[in-house]
PDB file as gemmi writes it, atoms N, CA and C in Angstrom:
CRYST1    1.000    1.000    1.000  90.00  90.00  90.00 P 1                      
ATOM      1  N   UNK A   1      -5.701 -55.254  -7.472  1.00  0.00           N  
ATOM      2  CA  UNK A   1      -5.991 -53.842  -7.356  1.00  0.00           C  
ATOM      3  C   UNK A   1      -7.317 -53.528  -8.025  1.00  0.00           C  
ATOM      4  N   UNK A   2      -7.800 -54.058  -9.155  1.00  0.00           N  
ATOM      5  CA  UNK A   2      -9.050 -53.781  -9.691  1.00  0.00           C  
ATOM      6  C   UNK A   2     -10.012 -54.490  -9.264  1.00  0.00           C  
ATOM      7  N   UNK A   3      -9.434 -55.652  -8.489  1.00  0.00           N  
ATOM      8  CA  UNK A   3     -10.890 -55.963  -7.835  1.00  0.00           C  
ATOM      9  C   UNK A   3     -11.169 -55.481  -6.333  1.00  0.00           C  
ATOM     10  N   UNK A   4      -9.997 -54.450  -5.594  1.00  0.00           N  
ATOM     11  CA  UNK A   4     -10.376 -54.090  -4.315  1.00  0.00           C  
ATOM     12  C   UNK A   4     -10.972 -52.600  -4.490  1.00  0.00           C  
ATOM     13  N   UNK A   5     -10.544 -51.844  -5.697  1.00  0.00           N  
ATOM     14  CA  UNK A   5     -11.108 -50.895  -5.963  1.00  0.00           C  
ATOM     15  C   UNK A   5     -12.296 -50.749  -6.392  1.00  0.00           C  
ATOM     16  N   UNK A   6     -12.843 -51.946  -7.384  1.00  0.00           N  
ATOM     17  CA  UNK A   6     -14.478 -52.495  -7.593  1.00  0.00           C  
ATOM     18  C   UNK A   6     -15.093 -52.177  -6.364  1.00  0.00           C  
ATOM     19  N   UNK A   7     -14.165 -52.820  -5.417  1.00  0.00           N  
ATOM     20  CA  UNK A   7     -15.139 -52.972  -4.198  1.00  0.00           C  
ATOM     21  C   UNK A   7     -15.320 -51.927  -3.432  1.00  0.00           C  
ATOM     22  N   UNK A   8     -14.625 -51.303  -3.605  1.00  0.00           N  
ATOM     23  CA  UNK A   8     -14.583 -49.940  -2.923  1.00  0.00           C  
ATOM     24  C   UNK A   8     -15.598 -48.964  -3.236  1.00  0.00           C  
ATOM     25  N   UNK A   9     -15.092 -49.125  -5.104  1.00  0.00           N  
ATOM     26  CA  UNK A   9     -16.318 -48.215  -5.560  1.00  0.00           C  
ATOM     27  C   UNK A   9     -17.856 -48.509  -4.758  1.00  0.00           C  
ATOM     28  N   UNK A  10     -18.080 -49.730  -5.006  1.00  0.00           N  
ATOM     29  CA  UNK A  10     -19.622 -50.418  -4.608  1.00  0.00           C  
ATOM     30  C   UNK A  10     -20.174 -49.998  -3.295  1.00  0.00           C  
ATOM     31  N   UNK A  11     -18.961 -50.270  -2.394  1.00  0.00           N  
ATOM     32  CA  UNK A  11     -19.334 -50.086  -1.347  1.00  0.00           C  
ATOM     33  C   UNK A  11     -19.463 -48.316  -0.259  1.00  0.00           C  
ATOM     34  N   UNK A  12     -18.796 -47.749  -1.161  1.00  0.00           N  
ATOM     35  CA  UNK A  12     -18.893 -45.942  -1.035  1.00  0.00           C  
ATOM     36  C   UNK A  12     -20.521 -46.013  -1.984  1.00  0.00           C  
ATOM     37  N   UNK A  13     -20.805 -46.205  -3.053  1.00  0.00           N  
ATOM     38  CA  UNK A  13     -22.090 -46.148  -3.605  1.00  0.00           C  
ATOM     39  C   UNK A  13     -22.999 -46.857  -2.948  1.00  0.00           C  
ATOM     40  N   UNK A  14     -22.870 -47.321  -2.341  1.00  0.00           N  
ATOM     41  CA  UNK A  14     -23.954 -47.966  -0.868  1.00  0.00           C  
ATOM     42  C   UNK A  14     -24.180 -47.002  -0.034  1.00  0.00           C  
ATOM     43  N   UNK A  15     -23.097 -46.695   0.579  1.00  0.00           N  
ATOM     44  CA  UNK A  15     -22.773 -45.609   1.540  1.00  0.00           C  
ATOM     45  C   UNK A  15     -23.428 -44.396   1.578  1.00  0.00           C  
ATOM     46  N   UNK A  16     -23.242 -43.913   0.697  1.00  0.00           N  
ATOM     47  CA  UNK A  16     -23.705 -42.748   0.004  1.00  0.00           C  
ATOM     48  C   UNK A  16     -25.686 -42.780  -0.867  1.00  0.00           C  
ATOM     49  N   UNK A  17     -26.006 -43.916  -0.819  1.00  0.00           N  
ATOM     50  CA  UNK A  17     -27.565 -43.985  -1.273  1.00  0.00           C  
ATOM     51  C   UNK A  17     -28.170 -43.676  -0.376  1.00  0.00           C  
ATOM     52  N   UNK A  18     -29.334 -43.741  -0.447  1.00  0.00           N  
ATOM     53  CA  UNK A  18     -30.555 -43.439   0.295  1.00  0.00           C  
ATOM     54  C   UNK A  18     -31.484 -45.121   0.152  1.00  0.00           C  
ATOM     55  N   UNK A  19     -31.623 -46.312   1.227  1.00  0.00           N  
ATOM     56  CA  UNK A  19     -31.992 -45.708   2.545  1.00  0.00           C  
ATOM     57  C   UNK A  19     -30.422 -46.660   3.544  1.00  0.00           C  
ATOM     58  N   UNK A  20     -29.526 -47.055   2.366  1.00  0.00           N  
ATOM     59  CA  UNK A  20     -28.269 -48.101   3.253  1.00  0.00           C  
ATOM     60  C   UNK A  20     -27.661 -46.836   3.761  1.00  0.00           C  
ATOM     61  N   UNK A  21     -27.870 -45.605   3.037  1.00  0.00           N  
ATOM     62  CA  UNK A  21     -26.936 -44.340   4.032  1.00  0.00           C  
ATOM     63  C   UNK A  21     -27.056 -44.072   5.547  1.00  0.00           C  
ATOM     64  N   UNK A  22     -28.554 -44.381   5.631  1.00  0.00           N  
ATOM     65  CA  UNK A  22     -28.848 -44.449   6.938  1.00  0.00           C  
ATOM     66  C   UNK A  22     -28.514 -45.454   8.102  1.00  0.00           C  
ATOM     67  N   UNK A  23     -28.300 -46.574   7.353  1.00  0.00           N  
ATOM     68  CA  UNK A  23     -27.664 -48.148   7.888  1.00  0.00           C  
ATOM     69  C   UNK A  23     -26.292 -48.019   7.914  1.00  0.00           C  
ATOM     70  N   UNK A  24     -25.195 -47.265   7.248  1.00  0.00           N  
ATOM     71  CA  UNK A  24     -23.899 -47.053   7.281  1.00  0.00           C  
ATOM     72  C   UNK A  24     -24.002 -45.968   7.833  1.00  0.00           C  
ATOM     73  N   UNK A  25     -24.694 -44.743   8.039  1.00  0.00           N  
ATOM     74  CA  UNK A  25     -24.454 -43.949   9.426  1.00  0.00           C  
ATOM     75  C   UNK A  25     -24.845 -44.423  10.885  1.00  0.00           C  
ATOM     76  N   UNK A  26     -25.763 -45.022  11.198  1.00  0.00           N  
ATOM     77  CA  UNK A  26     -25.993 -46.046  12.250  1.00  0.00           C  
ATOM     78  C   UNK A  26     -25.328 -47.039  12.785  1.00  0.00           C  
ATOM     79  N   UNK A  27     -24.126 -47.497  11.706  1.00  0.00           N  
ATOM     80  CA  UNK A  27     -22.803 -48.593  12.122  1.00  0.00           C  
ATOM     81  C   UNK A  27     -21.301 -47.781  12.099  1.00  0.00           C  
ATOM     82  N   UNK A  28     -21.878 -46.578  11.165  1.00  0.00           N  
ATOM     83  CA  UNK A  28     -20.122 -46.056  11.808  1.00  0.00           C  
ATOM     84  C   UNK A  28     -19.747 -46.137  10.547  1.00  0.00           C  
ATOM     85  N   UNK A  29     -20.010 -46.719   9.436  1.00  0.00           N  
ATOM     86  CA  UNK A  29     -18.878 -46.913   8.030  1.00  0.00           C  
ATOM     87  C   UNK A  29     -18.800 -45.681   7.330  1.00  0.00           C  
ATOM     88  N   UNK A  30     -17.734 -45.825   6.877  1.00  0.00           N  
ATOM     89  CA  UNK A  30     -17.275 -44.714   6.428  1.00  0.00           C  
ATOM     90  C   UNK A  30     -16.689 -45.009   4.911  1.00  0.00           C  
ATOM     91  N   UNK A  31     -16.593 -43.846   4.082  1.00  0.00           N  
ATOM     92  CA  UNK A  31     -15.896 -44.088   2.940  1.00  0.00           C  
ATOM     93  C   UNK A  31     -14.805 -44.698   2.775  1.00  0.00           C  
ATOM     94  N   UNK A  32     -14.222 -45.120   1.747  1.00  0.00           N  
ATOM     95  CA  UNK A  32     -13.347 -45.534   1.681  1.00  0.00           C  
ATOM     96  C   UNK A  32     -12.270 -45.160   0.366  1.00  0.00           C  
ATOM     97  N   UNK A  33     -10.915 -44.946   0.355  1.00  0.00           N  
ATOM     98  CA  UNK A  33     -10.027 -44.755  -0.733  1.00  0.00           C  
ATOM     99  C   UNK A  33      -9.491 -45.850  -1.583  1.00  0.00           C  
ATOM    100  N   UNK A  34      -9.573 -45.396  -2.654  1.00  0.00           N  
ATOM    101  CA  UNK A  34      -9.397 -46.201  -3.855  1.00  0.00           C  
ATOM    102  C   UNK A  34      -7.724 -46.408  -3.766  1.00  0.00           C  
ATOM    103  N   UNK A  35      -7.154 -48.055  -4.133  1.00  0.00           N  
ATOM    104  CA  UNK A  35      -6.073 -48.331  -3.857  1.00  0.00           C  
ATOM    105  C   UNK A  35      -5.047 -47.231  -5.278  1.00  0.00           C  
ATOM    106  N   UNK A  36      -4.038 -46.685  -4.827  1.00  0.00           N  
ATOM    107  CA  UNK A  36      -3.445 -45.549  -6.226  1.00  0.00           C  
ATOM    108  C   UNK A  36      -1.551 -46.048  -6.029  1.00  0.00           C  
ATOM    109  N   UNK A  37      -0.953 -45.895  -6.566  1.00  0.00           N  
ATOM    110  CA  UNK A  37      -0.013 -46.315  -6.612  1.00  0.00           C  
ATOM    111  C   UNK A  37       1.255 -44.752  -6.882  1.00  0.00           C  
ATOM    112  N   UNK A  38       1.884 -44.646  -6.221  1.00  0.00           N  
ATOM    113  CA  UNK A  38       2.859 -43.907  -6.238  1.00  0.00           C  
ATOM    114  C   UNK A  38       3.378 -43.768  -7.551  1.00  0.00           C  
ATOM    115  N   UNK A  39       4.256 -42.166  -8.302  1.00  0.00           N  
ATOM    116  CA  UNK A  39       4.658 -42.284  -9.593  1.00  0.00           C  
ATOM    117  C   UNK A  39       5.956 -42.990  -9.451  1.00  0.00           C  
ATOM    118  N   UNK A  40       6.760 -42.823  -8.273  1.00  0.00           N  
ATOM    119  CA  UNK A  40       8.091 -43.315  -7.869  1.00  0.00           C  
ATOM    120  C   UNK A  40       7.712 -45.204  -7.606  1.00  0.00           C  
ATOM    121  N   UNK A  41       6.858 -45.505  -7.651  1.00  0.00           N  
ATOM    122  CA  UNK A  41       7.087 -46.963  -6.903  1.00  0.00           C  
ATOM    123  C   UNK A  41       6.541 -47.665  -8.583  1.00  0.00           C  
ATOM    124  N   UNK A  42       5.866 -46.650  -9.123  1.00  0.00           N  
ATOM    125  CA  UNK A  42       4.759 -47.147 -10.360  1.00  0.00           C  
ATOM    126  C   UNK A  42       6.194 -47.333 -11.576  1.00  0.00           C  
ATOM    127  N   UNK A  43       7.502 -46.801 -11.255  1.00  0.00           N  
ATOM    128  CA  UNK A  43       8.511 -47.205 -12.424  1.00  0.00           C  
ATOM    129  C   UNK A  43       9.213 -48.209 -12.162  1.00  0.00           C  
ATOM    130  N   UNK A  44       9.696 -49.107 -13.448  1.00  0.00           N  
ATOM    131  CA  UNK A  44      10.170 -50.458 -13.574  1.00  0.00           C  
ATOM    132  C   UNK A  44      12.081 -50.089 -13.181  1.00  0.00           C  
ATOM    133  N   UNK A  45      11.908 -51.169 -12.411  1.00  0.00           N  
ATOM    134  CA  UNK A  45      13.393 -51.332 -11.729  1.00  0.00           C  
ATOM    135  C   UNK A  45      14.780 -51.582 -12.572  1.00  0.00           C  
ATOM    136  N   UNK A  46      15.289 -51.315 -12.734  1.00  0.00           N  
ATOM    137  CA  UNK A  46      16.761 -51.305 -13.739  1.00  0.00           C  
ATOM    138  C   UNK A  46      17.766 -52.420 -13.171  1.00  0.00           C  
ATOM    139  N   UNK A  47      17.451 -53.477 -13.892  1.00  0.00           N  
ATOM    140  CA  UNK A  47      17.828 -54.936 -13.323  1.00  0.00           C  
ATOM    141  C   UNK A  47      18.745 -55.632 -14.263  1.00  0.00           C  
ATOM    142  N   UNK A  48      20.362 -55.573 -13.930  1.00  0.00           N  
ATOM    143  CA  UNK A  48      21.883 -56.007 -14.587  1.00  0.00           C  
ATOM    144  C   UNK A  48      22.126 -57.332 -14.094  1.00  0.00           C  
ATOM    145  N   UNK A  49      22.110 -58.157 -15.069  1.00  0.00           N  
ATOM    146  CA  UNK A  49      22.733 -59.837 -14.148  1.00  0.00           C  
ATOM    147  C   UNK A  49      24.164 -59.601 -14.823  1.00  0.00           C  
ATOM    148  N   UNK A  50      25.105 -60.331 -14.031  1.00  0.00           N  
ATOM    149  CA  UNK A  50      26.679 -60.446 -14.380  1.00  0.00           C  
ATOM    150  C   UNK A  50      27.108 -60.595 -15.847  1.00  0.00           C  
ATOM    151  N   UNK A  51      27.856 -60.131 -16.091  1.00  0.00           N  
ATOM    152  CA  UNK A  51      28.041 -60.937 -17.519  1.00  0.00           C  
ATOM    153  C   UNK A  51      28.584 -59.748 -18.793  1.00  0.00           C  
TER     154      UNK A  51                                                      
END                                                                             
């Protein structure tokens, strides 16, 4: 997760400069969202073995 979001960052700050802005409006790229994790999925599971 911190290294696809690195990349994300980098590559929206490309995006967004002056003169690759013009090279990513000319190909179509578009921003991109930072990977985030749900508050429901982000809590630890409540896990009973037999006994």
């Amino acid at each position: 997760r911190r290294y696809y979001n690195g990349a994300v960052r980098n590559l929206n700050v490309m995006i967004e400069s002056f003169p690759s802005n013009l090279i990513a409006q000319l190909f179509g790229f578009r921003l991109r969202d930072y990977f985030e994790i749900e508050d429901r999925d982000r809590a630890v599971p409540q896990v009973t073995f037999g006994g």
